[in-house]
TORVOTI-285058 format. One record per residue (C-alpha): residue number from 0; residue in three letters; x, y, z. Coordinates in Angstrom, 1 decimal, padded with zeros to 4 digits. Last residue first. Layout:
# TORVOTI-285058
+------+------+--------+--------+--------+
: resi : resn :     xx :     yy :     zz :
+------+------+--------+--------+--------+
:  NUM :  Ala :      X :      Y :      Z :
...
+------+------+--------+--------+--------+
# end
This chain:
# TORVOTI-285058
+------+------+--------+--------+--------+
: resi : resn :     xx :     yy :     zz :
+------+------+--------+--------+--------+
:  169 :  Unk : -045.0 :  000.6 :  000.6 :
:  168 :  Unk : -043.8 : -001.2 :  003.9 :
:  167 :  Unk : -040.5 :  000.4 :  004.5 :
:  166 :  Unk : -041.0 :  000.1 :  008.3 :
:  165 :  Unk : -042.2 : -002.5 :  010.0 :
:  164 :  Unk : -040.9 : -001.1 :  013.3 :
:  163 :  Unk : -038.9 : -004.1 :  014.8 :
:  162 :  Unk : -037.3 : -005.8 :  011.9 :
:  161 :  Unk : -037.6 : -003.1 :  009.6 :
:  160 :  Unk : -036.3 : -000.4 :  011.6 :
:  159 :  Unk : -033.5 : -003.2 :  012.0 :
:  158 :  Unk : -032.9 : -003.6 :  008.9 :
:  157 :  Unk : -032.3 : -000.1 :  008.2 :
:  156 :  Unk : -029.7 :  000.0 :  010.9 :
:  155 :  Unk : -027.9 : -002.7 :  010.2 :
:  154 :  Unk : -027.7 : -001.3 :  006.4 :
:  153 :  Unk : -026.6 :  001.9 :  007.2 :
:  152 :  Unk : -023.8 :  000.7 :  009.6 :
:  151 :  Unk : -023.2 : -001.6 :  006.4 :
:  150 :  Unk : -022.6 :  001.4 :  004.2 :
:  149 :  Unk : -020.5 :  003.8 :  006.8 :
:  148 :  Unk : -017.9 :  000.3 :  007.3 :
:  147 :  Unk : -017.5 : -001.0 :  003.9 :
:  146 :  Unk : -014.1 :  000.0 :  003.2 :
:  145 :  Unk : -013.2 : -003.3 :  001.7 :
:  144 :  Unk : -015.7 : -003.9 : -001.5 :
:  143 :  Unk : -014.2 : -000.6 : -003.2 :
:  142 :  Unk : -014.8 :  001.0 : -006.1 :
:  141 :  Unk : -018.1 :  002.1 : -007.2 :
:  140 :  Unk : -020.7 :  001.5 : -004.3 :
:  139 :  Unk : -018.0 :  001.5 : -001.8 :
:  138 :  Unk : -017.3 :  004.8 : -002.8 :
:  137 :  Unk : -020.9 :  006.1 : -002.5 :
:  136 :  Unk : -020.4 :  004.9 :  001.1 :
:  135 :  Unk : -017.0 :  006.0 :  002.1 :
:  134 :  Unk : -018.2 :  009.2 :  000.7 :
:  133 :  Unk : -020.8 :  009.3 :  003.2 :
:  132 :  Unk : -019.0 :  009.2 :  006.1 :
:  131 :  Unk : -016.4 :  011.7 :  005.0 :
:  130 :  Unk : -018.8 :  014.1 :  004.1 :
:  129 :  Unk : -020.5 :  013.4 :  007.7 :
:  128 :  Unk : -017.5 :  013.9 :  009.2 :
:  127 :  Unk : -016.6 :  017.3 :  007.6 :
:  126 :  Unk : -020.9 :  018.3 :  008.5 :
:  125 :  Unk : -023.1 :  017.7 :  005.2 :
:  124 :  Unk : -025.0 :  020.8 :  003.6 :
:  123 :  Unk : -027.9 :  019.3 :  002.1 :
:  122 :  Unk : -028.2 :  017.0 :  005.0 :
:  121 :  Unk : -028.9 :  013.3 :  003.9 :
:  120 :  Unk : -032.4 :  011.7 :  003.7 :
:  119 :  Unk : -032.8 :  008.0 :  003.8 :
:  118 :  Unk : -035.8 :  006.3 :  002.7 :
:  117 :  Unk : -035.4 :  005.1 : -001.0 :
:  116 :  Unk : -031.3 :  004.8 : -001.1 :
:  115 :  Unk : -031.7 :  003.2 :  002.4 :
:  114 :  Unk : -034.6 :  000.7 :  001.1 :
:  113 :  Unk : -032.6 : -000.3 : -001.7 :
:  112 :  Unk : -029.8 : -000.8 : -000.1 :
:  111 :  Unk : -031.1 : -003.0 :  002.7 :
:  110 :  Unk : -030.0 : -006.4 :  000.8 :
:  109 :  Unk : -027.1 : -004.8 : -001.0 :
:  108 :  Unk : -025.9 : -004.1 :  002.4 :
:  107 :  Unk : -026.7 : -007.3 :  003.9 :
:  106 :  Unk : -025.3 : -009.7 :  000.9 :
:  105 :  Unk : -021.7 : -007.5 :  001.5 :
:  104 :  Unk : -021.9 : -008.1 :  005.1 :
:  103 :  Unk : -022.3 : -012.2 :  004.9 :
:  102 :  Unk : -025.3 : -012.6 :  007.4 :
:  101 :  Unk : -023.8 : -013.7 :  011.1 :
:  100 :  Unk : -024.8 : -010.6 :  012.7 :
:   99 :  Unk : -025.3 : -010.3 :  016.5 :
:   98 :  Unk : -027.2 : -007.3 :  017.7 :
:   97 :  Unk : -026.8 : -005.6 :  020.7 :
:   96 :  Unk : -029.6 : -003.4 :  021.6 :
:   95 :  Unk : -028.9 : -000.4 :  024.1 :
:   94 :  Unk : -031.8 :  001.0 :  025.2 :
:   93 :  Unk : -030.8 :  004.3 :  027.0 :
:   92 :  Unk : -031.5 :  005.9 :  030.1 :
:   91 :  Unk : -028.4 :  003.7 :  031.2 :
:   90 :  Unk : -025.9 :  005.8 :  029.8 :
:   89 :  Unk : -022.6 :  005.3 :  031.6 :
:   88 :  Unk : -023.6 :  001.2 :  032.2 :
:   87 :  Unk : -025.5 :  000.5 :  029.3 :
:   86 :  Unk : -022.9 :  001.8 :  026.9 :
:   85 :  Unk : -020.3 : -000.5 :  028.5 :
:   84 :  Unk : -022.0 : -003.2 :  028.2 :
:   83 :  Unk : -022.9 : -002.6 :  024.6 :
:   82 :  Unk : -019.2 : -002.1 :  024.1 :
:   81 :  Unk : -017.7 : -005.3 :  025.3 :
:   80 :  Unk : -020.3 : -007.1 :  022.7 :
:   79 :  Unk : -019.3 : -005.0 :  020.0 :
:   78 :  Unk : -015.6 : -005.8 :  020.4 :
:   77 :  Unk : -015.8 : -008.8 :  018.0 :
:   76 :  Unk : -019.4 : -009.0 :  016.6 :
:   75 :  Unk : -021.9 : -007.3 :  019.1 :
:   74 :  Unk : -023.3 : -004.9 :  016.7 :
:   73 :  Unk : -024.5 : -002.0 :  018.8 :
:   72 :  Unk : -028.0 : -000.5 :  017.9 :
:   71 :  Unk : -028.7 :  002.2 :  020.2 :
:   70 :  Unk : -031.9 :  003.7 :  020.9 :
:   69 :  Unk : -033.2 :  006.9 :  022.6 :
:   68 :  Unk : -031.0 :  009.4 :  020.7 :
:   67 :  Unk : -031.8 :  012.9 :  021.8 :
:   66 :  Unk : -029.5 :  014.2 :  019.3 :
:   65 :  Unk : -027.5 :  016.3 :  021.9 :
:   64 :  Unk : -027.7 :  013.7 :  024.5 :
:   63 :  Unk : -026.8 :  010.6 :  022.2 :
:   62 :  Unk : -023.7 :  012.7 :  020.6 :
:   61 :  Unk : -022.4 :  013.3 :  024.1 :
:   60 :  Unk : -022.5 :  009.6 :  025.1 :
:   59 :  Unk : -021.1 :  008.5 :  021.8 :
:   58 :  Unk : -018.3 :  010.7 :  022.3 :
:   57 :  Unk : -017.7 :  009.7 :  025.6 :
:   56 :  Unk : -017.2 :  006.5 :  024.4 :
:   55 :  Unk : -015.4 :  006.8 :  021.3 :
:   54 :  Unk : -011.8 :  006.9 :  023.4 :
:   53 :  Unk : -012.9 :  002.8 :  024.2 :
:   52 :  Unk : -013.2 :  002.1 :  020.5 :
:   51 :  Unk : -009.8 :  003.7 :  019.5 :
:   50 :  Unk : -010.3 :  006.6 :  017.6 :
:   49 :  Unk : -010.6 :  005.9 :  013.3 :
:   48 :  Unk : -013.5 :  008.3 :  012.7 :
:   47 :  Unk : -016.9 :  008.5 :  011.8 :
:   46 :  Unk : -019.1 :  009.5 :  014.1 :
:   45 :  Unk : -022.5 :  010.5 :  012.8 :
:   44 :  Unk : -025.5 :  013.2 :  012.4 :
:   43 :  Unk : -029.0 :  013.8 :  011.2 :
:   42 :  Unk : -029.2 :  011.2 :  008.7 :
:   41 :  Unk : -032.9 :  011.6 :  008.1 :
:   40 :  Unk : -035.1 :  008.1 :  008.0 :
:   39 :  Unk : -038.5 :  008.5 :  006.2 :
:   38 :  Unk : -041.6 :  005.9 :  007.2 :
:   37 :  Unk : -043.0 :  008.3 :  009.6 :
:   36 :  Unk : -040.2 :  010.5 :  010.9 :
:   35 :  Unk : -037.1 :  008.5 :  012.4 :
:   34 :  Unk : -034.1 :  010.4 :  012.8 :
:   33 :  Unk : -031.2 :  008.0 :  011.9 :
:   32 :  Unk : -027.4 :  008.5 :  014.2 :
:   31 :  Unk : -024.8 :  007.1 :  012.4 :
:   30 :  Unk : -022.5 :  005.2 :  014.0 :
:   29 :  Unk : -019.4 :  004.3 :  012.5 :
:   28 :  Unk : -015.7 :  003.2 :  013.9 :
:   27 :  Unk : -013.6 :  003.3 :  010.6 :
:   26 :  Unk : -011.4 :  000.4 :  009.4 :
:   25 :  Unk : -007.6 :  000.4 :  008.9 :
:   24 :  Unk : -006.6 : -000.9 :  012.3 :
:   23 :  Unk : -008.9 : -003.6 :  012.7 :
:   22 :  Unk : -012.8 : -004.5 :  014.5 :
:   21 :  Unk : -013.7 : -000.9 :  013.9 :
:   20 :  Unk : -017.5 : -000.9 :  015.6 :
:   19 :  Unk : -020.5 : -000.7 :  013.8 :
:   18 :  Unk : -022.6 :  001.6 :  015.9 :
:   17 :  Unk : -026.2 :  002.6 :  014.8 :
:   16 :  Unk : -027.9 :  005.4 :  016.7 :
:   15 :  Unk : -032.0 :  005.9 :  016.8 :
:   14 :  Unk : -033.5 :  009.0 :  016.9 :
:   13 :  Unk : -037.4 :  009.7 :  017.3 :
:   12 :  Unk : -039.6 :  011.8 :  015.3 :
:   11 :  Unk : -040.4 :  015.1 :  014.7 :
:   10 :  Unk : -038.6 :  017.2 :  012.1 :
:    9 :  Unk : -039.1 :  021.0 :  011.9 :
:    8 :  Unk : -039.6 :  021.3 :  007.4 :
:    7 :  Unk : -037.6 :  024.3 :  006.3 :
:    6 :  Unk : -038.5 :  027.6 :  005.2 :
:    5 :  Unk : -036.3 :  029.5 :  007.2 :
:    4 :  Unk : -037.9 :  031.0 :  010.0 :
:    3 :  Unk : -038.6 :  027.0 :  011.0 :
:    2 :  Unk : -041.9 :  025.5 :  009.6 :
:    1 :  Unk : -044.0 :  022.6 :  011.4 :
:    0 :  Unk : -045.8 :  019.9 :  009.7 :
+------+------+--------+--------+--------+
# end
């Protein structure tokens, strides 16, 4: 393990970006972006915002070369599908995995929560929209069942690092 000048752990790993997209008006576009290191996922930036899908583009694009993002989960529900085509055409160093979900969304984030409350690592000090990001997702756990957007981006991407990288094993 490597030590920056100030005391703190240099991750290594890989990064992979999640992208639940806003289907309606009042939800959020999310997509964090999870640094993978060993079994430990660090939240190590996201978009959260209510932009129009198409206007996230070159967000996404810029947020996958300064993170060094090498995967993209995009789920393909609704306008997921249009974007992972677009994604693999203006940034086609990238694997873009669309993934369909047909579990009900509240049984899939109470499914993976256990492993994201275990495994994820947040930021001590939190960008704006990552604050925003993750109060949407300690308020879901007490209040609301309807903004669900930053939880179940967590959860698809949790599963997923299960699914394909047998993570979480312990």
């Amino acid at each position: 393990t490597e030590i920056d000048t100030d005391g703190k752990e240099i991750l290594q790993g890989w990064c992979l970006g999640v992208i639940d997209p806003a289907d309606e008006g009042s939800d959020y576009f999310s997509a964090p972006i999870i640094q993978v290191v060993g079994d430990r996922m660090y939240l190590k930036d996201v978009i959260f915002n209510q932009v129009k899908l198409i206007d996230n583009e070159p967000n996404i694009k810029g947020r996958s070369e300064l993170n060094n993002v090498i995967k993209w989960v995009v789920e393909t529900n609704s306008m997921g599908g249009y974007l992972s085509g677009r994604l693999r055409t203006i940034m086609p160093n990238n694997v873009i995995h669309g993934q369909w979900n047909a579990a009900n969304k509240l049984s899939r984030i109470i499914n993976m929560s256990g492993f994201v409350s275990k495994y994820l690592y947040v930021p001590e000090s939190p960008s704006v929209e990552m604050a925003l990001f993750l109060k949407y997702c300690y308020k879901f756990l007490l209040v609301s069942k309807k903004e669900d957007d930053a939880p179940d981006s967590l959860s698809i991407g949790a599963s997923h690092l299960e699914k394909f990288y047998h993570l979480f094993k312990d």
